[in-house]
N, C-alpha and C positions, 0 to 999 in steps of 0.2 A: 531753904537753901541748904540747910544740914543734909537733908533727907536724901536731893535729889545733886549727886557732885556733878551732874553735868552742866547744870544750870550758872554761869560766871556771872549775870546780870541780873537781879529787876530793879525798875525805877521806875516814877512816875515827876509830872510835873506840868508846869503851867507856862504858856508862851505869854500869858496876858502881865502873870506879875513878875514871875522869872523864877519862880520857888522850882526847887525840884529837892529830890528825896529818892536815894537808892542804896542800895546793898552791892557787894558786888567780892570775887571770891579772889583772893590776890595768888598769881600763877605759882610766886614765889615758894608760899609756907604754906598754901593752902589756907588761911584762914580771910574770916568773915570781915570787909570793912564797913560800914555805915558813911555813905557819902550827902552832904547837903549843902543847900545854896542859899541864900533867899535876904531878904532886906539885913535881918542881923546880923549874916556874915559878910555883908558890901558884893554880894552875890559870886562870891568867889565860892569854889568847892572845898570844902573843908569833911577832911578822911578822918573817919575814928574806928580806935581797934574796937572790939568787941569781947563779951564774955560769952563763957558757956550759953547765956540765957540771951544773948543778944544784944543787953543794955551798951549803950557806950560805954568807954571808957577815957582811955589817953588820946588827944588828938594828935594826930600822925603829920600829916601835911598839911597845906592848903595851896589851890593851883587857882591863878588868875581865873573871872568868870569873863563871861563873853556878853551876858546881859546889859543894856546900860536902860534903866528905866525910862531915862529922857526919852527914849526914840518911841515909846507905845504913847500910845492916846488915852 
C-alpha cells in the first residue's frame, strides 16, 4: 500500500463466518487504516491508525456490521 498510492483498497474475508480484514488509504491525510470485523468485535467494523511499519495502533472508529451469524447455516 505504501509503495503503490493508487491502490485505496485491499481486503479479504469470509461470507460463511463474516470475518473480513482490510487495509485501506484514507482520502483525507493520506494515511494507512487497518479495518476488521469478525466474532470479537460483534462483527462491526472497527478502524485503526497505523505506524510506519503497519502494526496497529489507536482505534479510530467502529461502524455498525451488516453480518448477523444467526442467518448462516
Amino acid at each position: 500500500m505504501r509503495s503503490f498510492q493508487s491502490i485505496h483498497w485491499i481486503s479479504f474475508g469470509t461470507g460463511k463466518s463474516g470475518e473480513y480484514l482490510g487495509i485501506w488509504r484514507n482520502p483525507t491525510d493520506n494515511s494507512l487504516q487497518i479495518v476488521a470485523a469478525n466474532k470479537s468485535t460483534n462483527f462491526q467494523s472497527i478502524y485503526y491508525a497505523t505506524d510506519g511499519l503497519g502494526t496497529r495502533t489507536a482505534k479510530l472508529k467502529a461502524e455498525p456490521g451488516t453480518y448477523d451469524a444467526r442467518l448462516r447455516p
